[in-house]
N, C-alpha and C positions, 0 to 999 in steps of 0.2 A: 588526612587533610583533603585528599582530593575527593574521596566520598562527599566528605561534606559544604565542597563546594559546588561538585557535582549537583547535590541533592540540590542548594541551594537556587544554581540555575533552574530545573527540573520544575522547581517551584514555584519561580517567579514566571517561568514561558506558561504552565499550568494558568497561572492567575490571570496572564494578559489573557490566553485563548478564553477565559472564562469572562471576565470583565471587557474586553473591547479588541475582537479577532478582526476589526479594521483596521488599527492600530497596529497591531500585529503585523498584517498583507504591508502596511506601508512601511513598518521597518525593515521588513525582510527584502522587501524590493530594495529598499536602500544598498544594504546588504546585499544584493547580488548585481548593483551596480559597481559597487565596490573589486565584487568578484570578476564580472568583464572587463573589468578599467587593470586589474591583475595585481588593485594595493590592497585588497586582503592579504595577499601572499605575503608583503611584505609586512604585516602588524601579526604574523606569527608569531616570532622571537616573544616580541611585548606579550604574548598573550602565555607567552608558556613561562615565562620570566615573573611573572603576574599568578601564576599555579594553576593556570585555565588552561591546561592542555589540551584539553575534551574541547573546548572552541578550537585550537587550533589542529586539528585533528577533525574534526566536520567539514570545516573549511577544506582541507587537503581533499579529503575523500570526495567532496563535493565534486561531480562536475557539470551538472547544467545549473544555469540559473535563469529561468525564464521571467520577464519581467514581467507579463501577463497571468493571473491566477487563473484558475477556473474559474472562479466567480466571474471574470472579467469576460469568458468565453461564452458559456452555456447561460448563464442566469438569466437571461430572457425567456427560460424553459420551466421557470419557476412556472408554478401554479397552475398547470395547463389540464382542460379536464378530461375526465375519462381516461388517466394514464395509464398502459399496460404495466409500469413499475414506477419506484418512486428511487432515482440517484441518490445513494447519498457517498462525500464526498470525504475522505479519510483527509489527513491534513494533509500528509505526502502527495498526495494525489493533486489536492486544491493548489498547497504552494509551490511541491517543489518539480511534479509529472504532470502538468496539465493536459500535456498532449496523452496521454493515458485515459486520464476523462473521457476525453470528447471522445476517444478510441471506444473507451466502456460503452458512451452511449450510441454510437454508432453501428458499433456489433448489436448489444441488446435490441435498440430498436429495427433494425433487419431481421433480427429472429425472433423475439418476442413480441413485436408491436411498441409505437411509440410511445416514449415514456418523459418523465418530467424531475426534475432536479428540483432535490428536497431541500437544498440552503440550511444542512442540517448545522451543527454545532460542533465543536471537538469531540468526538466519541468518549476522551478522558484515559485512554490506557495509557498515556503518559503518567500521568499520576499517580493515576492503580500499580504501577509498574514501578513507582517508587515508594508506596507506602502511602500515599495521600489521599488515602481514602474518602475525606471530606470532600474535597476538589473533584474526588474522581463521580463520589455520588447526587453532588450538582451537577455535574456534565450530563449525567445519565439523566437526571430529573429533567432536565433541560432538553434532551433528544426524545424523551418520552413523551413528553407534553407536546413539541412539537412536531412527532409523528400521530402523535392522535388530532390535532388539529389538518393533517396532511390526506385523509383518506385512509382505507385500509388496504393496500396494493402490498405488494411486497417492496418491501425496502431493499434496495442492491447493491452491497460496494467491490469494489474491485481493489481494497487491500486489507489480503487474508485474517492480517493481526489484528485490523482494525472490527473486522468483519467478527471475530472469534470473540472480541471483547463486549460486539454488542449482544451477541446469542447469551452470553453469562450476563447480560443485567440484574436478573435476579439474584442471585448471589450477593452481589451487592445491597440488597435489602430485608438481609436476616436477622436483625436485632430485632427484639419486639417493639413494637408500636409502629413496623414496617409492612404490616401485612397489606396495607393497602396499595402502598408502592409497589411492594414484590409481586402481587397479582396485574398491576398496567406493566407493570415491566415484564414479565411471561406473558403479556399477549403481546406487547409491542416485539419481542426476541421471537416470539412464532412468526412474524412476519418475514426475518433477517434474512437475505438469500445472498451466499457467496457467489460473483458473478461467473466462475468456473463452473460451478453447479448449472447455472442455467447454461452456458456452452456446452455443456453434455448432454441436458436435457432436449437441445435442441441441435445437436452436428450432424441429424439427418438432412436439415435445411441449409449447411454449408457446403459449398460447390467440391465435388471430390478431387484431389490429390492436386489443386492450382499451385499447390508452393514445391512441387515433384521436382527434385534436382537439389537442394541443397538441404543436407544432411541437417537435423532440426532432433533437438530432443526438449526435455522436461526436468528441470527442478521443481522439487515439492517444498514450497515454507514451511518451515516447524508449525507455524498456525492455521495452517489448512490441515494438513494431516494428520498432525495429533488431536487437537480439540474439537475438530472439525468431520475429520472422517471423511475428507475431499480427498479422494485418488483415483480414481478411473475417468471421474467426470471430465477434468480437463483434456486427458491425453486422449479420450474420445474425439474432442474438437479437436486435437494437435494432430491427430492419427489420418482426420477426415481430411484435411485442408495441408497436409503435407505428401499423403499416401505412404509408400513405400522408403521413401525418405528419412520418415520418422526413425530415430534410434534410442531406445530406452540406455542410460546409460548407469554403469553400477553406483551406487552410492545416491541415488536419487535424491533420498528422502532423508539422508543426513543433510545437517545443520551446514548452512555456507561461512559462517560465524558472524554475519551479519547484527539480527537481533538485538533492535531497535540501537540504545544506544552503548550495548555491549561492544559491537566493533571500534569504538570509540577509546573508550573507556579499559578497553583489555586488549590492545594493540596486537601484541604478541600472540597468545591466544586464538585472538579472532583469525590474527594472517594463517595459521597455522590449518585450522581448518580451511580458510579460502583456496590455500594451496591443495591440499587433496581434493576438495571440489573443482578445481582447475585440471589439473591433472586427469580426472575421471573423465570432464567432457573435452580433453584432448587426446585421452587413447581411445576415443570412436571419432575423432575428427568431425564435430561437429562446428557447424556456419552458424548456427544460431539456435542460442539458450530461452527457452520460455521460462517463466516464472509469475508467481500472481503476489507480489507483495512487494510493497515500499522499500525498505530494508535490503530486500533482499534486490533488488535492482541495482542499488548503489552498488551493495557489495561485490557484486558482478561483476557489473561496469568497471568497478576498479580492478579485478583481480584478473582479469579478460583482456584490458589495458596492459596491465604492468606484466603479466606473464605466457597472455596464450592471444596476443591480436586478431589472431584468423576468424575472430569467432565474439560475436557480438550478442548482447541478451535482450529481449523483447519483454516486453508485459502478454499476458496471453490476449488480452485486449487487443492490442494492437494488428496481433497474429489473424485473430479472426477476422477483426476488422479491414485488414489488407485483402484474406482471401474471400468474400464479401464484396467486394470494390470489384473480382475478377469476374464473379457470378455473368 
């Protein structure tokens, strides 16, 4: 039963981001008015009484809500010419991390030259990630089309899973009478540049060791490292702009149990893992956890909250972006 109401939310939030992601920004805002006002808390009970425990269980985990999206921040930066790169903006990022964003574009454009916010579309690995593959391969048609209308720059997001989902576009177009797809979707995926990637390419241009004194390590997402093959490039930027500080900690590159809306949905499970990733970046005593993905932020945030306070998580964005500001 809860699969299948699961699936069915999964569905319908699929359909809105596809049919009307304005609609969308303004319920969520609602929704996180709700959340500052502090009576979402109280329509828990209802919501798990109702068999929707996965809402109320987002809701708990949840803790920013900003009433500002990205779109509302950056989007003046649409269309702008001659861009060093082209933003694009994962949902996590757009509705529920904005300050992440503006982070991403602030680093990028200090190290790579300025760049311009793609207004892109749902990436779709929400639905891919449920089976809805039809949903999933309008999304893509949709990002496709409108990065070929965008220039050819490199397209750059700053979350992993979202990032991992657009490099496999192709994939998504292997029935036959797809081959025309599948071929704009392989040139569109040579563009994708995870924005960890370019902070490594580029952390000889970050000022050395400005963040020297409080101990700083790295969480690897499951979707940078595995699909991705991202692991030296970030800790490159974290190594430059922390120095000596930096402490690899054991367990890096295991799973925090986050994983989209796994931690949700498998409560136990997920905490179980969070707990041994807590534990890990508490016996080297680290102030502050880097990480590059949506998911894995929350999961952090809560699990750093509720078991180990000393010690707060950043987006790596952010990280750069501070030690940048000291240049």
């Amino acid at each position: 039963m809860l699969r299948g109401k699961t699936h069915w939310l999964v569905k319908a939030l699929s359909r809105v981001l596809i049919t009307s992601p304005q609609f969308f920004a303004v319920l969520l805002k609602v929704g996180f008015l709700f959340k500052k006002s502090g009576l979402s808390a109280l329509g828990r009970p209802a919501l798990r009484a109702a068999g929707l425990p996965v809402l109320a269980s987002m809701d708990a985990h949840t803790n920013e809500a900003p009433l500002r999206n990205l779109d509302d921040l950056v989007a003046k930066r649409e269309n702008q010419e001659n861009p060093a790169y082209r933003y694009f903006a994962a949902c996590g990022t757009r509705y529920l991390f904005p300050r992440v964003g503006v982070a991403t574009m602030e680093a990028l454009d200090g190290l790579n030259g300025r760049g311009s916010y793609l207004g892109n579309p749902c990436c779709g690995l929400l639905a891919y990630n449920y089976g809805d593959l039809s949903d999933a391969r309008e999304l893509a048609k949709k990002n496709i089309e409108h990065g070929e209308r965008n220039g050819t720059e490199n397209i750059v997001g700053d979350c992993s899973s979202c990032v991992a989902h657009l490099k496999t576009y192709p994939q998504l177009f292997l029935k036959a009478g797809d081959e025309q797809w599948r071929l704009r979707a392989a040139v569109f995926a040579a563009r994708v540049r995870d924005c960890a990637e370019l902070y490594g390419d580029h952390a000889d241009k970050l000022p050395s060791a400005v963040a020297e004194g409080v101990e700083t390590t790295y969480h690897d997402s499951c979707r940078a490292i595995n699909p991705q093959g991202i692991k030296s490039s970030p800790r490159r930027a974290a190594k430059r702009a922390a120095g000596a500080s930096f402490c690899e900690m054991e367990g890096a590159d295991a799973c925090c149990g986050g994983a989209g809306a796994f931690g949700f949905v498998h409560e136990d499970l997920s905490d179980g893992l969070l707990k041994t990733k807590v534990s890990n970046i508490a016996s080297i005593q680290a102030e502050v956890v880097l990480t590059n993905s949506t998911s894995c932020l929350i999961q952090l945030a809560r699990g750093l909250g509720k078991y180990y306070p000393d010690a707060k998580v950043l987006h790596l964005s952010e990280y750069v972006a501070a030690a940048l500001q000291k240049k």
